[in-house]
C-alpha positions in Angstrom: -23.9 -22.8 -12.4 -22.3 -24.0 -9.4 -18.7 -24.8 -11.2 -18.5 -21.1 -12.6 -19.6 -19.6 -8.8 -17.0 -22.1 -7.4 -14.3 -20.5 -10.8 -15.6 -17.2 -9.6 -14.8 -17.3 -6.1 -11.0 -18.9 -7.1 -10.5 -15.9 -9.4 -10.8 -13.7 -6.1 -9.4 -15.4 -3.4 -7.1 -18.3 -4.5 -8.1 -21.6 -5.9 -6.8 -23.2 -2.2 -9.2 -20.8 -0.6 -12.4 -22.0 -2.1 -13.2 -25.4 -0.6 -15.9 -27.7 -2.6 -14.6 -31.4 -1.7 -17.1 -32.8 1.5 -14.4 -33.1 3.3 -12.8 -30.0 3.2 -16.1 -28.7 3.8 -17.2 -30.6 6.5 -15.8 -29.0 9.7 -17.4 -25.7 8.0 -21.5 -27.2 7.7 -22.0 -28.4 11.8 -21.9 -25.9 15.0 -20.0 -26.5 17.6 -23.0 -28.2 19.5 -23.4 -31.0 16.9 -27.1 -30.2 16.6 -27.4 -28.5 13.3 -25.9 -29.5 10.0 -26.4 -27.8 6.6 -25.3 -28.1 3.2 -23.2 -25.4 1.2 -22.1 -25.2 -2.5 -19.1 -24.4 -1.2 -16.7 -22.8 1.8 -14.5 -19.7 0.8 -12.0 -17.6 2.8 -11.1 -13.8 1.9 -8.2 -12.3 3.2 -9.7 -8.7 2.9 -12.5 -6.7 2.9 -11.6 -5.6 -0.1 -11.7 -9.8 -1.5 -15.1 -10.3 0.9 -16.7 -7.6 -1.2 -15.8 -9.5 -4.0 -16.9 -12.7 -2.7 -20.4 -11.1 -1.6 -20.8 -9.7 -5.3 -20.2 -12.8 -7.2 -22.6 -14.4 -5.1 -25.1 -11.8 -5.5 -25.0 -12.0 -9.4 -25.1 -16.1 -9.4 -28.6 -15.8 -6.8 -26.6 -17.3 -4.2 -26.9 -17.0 -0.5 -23.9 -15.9 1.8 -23.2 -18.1 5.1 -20.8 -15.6 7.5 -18.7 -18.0 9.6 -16.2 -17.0 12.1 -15.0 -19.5 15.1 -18.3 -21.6 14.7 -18.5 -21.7 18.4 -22.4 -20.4 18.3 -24.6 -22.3 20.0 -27.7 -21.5 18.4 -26.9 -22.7 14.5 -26.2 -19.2 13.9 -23.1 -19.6 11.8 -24.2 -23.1 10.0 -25.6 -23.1 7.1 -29.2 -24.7 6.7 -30.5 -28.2 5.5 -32.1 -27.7 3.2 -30.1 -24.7 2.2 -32.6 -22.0 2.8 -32.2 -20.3 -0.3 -33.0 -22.1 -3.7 -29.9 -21.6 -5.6 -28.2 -23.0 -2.6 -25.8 -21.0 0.4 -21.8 -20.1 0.3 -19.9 -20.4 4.0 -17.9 -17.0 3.7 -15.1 -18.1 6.7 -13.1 -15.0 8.0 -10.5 -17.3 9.7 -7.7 -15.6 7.1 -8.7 -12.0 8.1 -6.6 -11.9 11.4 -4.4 -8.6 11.5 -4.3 -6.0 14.2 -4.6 -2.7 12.1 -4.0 -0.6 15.0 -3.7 0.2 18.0 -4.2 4.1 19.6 -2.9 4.4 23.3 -3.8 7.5 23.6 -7.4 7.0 22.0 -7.6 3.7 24.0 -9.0 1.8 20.7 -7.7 -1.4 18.6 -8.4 -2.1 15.0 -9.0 -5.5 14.4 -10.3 -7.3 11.2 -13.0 -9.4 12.2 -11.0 -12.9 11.7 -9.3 -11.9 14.5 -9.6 -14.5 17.6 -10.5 -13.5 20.5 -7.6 -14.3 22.6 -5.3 -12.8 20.1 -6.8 -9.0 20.5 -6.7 -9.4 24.5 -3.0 -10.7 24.4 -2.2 -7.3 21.7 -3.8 -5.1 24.2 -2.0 -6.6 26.8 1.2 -5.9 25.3 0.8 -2.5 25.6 -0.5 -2.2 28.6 -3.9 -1.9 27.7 -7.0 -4.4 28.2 -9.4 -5.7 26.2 -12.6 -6.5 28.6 -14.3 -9.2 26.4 -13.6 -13.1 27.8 -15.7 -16.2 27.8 -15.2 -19.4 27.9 -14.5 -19.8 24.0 -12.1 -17.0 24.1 -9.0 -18.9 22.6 -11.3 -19.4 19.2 -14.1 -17.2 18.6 -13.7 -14.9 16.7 -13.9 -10.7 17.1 -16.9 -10.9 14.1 -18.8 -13.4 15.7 -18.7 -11.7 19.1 -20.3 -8.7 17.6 -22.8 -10.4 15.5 -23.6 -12.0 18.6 -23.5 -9.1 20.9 -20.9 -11.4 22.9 -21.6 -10.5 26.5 -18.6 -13.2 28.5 -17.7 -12.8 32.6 -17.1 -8.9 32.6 -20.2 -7.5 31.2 -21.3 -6.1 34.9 -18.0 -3.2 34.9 -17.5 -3.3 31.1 -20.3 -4.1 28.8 -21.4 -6.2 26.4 -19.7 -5.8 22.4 -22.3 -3.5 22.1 -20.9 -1.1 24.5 -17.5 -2.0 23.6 -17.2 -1.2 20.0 -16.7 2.5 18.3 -16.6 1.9 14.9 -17.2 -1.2 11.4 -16.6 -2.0 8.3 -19.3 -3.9 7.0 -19.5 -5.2 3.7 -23.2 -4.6 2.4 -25.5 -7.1 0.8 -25.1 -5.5 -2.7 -21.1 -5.5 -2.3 -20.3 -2.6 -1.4 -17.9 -2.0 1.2 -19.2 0.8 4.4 -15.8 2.1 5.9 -17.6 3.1 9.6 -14.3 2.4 11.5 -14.3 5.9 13.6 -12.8 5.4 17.0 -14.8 8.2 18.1 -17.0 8.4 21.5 -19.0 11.3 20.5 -20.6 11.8 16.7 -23.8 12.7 16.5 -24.4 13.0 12.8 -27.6 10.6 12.1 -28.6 7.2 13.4 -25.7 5.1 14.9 -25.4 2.4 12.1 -23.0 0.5 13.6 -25.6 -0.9 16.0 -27.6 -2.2 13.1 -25.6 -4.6 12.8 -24.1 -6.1 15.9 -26.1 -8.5 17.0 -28.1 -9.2 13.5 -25.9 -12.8 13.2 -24.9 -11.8 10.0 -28.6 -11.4 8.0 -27.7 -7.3 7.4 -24.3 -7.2 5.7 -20.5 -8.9 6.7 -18.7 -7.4 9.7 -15.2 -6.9 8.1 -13.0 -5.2 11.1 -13.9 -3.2 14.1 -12.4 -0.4 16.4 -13.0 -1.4 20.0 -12.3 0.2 23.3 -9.3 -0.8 25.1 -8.6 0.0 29.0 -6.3 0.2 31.8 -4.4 -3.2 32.3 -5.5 -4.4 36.4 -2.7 -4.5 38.4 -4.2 -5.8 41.1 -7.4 -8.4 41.9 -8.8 -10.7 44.0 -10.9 -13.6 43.4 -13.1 -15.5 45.7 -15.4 -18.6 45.6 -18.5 -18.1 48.0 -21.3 -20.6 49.8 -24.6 -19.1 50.0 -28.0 -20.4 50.7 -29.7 -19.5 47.6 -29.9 -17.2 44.2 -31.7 -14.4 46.4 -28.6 -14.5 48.9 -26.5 -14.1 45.8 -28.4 -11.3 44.8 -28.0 -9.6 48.2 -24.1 -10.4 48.3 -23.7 -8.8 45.1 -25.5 -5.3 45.8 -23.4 -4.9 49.0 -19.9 -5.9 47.0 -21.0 -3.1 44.4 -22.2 -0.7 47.7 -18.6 -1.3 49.2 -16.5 -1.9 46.0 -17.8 0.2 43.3 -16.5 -0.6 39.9 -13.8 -2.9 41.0 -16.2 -5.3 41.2 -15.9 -6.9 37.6 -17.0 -10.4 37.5 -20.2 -11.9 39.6 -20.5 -15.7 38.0 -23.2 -17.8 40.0 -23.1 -22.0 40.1 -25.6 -23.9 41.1 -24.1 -27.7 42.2 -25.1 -29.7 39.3 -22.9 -27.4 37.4 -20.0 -27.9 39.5 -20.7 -30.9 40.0 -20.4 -31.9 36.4 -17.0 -29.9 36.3 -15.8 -32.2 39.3 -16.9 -35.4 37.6 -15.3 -34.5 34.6 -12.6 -31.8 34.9 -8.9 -34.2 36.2 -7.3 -30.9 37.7 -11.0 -29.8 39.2 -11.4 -29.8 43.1 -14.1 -28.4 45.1 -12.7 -25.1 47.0 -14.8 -25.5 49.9 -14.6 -28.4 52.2 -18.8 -28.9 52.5 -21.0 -29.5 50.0 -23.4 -26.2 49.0 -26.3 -26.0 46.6 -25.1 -22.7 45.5 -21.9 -20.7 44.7 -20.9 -17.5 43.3 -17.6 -16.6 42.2 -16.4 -13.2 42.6 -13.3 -10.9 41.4 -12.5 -7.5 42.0 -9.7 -5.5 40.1 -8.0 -2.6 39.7 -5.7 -0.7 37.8 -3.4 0.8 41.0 -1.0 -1.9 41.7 -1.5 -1.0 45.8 -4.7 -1.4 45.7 -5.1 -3.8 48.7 -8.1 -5.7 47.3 -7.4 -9.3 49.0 -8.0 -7.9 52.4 -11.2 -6.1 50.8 -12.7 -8.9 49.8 -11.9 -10.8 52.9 -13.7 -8.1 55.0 -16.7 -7.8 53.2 -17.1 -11.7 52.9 -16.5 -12.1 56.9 -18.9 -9.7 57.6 -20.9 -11.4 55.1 -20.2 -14.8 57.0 -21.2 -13.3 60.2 -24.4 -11.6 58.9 -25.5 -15.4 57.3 -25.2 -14.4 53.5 -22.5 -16.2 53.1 -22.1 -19.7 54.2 -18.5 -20.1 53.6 -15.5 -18.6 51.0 -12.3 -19.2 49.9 -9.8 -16.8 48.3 -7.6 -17.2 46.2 -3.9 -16.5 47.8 -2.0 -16.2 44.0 -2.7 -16.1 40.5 -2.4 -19.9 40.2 -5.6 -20.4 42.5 -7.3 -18.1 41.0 -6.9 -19.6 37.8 -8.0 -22.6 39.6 -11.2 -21.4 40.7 -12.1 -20.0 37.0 -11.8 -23.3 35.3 -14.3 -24.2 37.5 -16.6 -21.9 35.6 -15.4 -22.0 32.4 -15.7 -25.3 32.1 -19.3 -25.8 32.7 -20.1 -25.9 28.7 -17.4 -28.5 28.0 -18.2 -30.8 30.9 -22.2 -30.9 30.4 -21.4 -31.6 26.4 -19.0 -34.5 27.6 -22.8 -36.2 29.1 -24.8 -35.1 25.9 -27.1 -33.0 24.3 -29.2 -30.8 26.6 -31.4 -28.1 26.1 -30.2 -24.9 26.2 -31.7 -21.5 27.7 -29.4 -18.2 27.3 -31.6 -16.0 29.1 -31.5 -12.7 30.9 -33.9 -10.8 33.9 -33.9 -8.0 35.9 -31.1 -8.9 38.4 -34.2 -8.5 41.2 -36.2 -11.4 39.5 -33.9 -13.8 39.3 -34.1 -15.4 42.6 -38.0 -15.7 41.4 -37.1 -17.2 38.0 -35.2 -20.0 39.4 -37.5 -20.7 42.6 -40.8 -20.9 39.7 -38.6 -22.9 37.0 -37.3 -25.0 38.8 -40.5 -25.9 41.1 -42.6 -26.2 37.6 -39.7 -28.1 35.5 -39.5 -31.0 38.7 -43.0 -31.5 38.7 -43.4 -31.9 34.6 -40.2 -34.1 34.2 -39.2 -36.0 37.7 -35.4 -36.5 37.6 -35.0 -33.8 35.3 -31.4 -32.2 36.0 -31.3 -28.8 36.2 -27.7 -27.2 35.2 -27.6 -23.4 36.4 -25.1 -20.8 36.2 -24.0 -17.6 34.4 -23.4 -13.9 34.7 -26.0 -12.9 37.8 -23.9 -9.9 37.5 -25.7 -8.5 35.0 -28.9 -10.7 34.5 -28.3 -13.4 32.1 -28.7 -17.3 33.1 -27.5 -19.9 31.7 -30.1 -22.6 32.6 -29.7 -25.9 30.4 -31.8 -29.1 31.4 -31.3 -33.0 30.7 -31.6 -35.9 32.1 -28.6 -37.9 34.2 -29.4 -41.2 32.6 -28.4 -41.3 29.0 -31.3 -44.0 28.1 -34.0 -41.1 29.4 -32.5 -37.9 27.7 -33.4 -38.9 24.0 -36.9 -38.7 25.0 -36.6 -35.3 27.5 -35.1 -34.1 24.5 -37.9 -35.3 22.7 -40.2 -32.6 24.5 -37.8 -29.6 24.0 -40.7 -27.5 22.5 -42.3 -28.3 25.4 -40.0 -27.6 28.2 -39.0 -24.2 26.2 -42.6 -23.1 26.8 -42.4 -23.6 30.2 -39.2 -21.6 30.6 -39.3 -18.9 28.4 -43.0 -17.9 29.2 -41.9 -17.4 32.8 -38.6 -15.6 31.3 -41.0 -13.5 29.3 -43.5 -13.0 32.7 -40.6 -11.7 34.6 -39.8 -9.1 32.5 -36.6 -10.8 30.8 -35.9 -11.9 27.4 -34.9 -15.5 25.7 -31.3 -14.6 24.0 -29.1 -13.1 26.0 -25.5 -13.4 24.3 -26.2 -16.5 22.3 -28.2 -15.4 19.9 -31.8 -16.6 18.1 -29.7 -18.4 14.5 -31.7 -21.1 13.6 -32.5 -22.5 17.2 -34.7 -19.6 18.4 -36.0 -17.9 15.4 -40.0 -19.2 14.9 -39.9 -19.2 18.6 -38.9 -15.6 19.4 -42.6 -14.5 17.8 -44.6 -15.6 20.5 -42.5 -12.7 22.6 -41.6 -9.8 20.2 -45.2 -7.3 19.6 -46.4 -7.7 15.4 -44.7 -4.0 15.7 -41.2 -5.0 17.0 -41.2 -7.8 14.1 -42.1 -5.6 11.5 -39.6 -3.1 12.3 -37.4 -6.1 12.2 -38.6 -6.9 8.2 -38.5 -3.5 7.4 -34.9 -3.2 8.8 -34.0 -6.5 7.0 -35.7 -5.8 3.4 -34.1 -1.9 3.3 -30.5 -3.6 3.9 -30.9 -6.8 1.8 -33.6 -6.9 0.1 -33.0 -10.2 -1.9 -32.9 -11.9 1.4 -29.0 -13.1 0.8 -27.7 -12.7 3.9 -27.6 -15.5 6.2 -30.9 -16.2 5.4 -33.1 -18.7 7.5 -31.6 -17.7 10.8 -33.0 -15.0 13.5 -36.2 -14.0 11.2 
């Protein structure tokens, strides 16, 4: 059966588009993380919506489960297939990477067309040749892709002026569990004809149908910014630093990043171009950028009022900021490269979570406090988006001959944060995702009635349960 899928799938896309041999496959079956590894008959790549509808129906008629893949830089197993494969006839990686055009772009509209192959980096850099920006960035910019973002919800640094991909996206094409294709790509701001499909399926990780291409908002370009790196005493100085920046600056406030020193720290100890921008060592820092689309705007000496009186008040402890694009770029990697630095020590276990921006300083004080007593020596690496509530709070232990064993208790230690996550009002996947990682575990906080809605969502739009099954429900 598997031979004439594998024949089926070459008579679509190519014969050199359909990969079977391990290892061609390989890169394909483990996330980015190394902690989830699955199995797959095989690993084919479309170059159209037209060939994914194909793809989707062929494996429909042979029984076979569909794996969506973009980037595979999820870090929640979202975008690897299972092992076992969760479906008995066995799972099919569908990779996007060869769907990568810019359809369009409409200045006047402000929109882009993108198939959803597209990297990320590539659909900033075509906005920004035209004068034009796309909002989205994160750390994995220059290799996720635009249909994992919205399968994701990708939130990234500028979610506090711009939005999540959510808020960023007017129109799909998705192609539907049975294979049919739904052409929703309407750059429109304003339809109200029915219920807004479109968000059915961003943020489903794939289980609801293939995202094919998008329409997404596009901007004014900044001309100007200024970026800043900031001391303060704690998360609930943070907290009050950025309500005044948004009291004084408004939307030109459009990144709010907080680091907490192990963070850094690990950046520091890992990172050859990375030095500390402040001469004294703090527990906490936030880095801050403001922008603007008027060239004049005189944002520098701005920033440097608001963080002198900041200074002087005793919010701030100390700042530096940056004098050129090159520092500022400086003080960035510093943030960005958080992720790669902790995965240089080792697995950790990690919490994508978001609060009320006025409960954080709570959530860290209380999870913290509770985490130090359970597990002595535990190392707590904290930073994220404070700007608009989401944490990124991964724990491990310094010594590699203790962390098998921490890791050991991760059911454990999960319990401990996410029922205060879930006290506080917040929830446990912020941008990341439930995949494989999160999906038993997100029952004990969703009502019986928000899960069934889930189901009945799920069972209406693929009722075989085809799609990327085994991950989120």
């Amino acid at each position: 059966m598997n031979n004439a899928l594998i024949d089926a799938l070459a008579a679509i896309v190519g014969r050199t588009n359909v990969l079977s041999d391990a290892s061609d496959t390989a890169p394909f079956l483990t996330d980015w993380r190394g902690r989830y590894s699955g199995q797959a008959i095989c690993v084919v790549r479309p170059g159209s919506g037209a060939e994914v509808a194909q793809v989707v129906a062929a494996c429909v008629a042979a029984g076979v489960a569909i794996v969506p893949q973009g980037g595979n830089t999820g870090l929640v197993g979202g975008a690897t297939p299972c092992a076992p494969a969760s479906h008995p006839r066995g799972e099919v990686v569908v990779s996007l990477v060869r769907m990568n055009r810019i359809r369009a772009i409409d200045l006047d509209n402000n929109t882009i067309t993108v198939d959803a192959g597209c990297i990320l980096q590539q659909v900033q850099e075509a906005a920004a040749a035209d004068g034009r920006l796309f909002p989205l960035s994160l750390a994995a910019e220059g290799s996720a892709t635009i249909g994992g973002n919205l399968s994701t919800n990708a939130g990234g640094v500028q979610v506090l002026r711009y939005g999540n991909m959510r808020e960023l996206t007017l129109g799909l094409e998705v192609v539907l569990a049975d294979g049919r294709i739904w052409n929703g790509l309407r750059g429109l701001r304003k339809d109200n004809t029915g219920y807004d499909l479109k968000h059915l399926f961003i943020g489903a990780e794939g289980t609801l149908g293939l995202i094919t291409a998008a329409v997404l908002k596009l901007f004014p370009l900044p001309r100007a910014s200024a970026t800043a790196w900031a001391a303060l005493r704690d998360p609930a100085a943070a907290v009050a630093l950025l309500g005044r920046l948004r009291e004084r600056c408004g939307e030109r406030v459009s990144a709010f990043e907080i680091v907490g020193r192990p963070a850094l720290d690990l950046v520091l100890a890992h990172i050859p171009s990375a030095r500390d921008p402040l001469a004294e060592w703090h527990d906490w820092q936030v880095l801050v950028e403001l922008t603007d689309s008027d060239a004049a705007a005189k944002l520098g000496e701005m920033l440097e009022m608001i963080l002198a009186d900041e200074i002087e008040s005793g919010t701030v402890i100390d700042a530096a900021i940056a004098q050129n694009e090159t520092q500022a770029g400086a003080l960035w990697n510093l943030r960005e490269n958080i992720s790669e630095s902790q995965k240089i020590e080792g697995i950790s276990i990690k919490h994508d979570i978001s609060l009320p921006i006025s409960n954080i300083a709570e959530f860290i004080a209380l999870a913290d406090a509770a985490l130090k007593e359970a597990y002595a020596g535990v190392r707590i690496v904290c930073f994220g988006h404070i700007g608009d509530g989401n944490l990124h709070y991964n724990l491990s232990k310094p010594a590699v001959q203790e962390n098998p064993a921490f890791i050991a208790d991760t059911e454990a230690i999960n319990l401990i944060v996410h029922d205060l996550v879930h006290r506080l009002g917040g929830s446990i996947s912020a941008e990341h995702g439930l995949g494989q990682l999160k999906r038993v575990e997100i029952r004990r906080y969703k009502s019986a009635v928000e899960m069934d809605m889930m189901r009945a969502v799920k069972l209406a739009l693929d009722p075989r349960g085809l799609m990327n099954p085994g991950k989120l429900l």
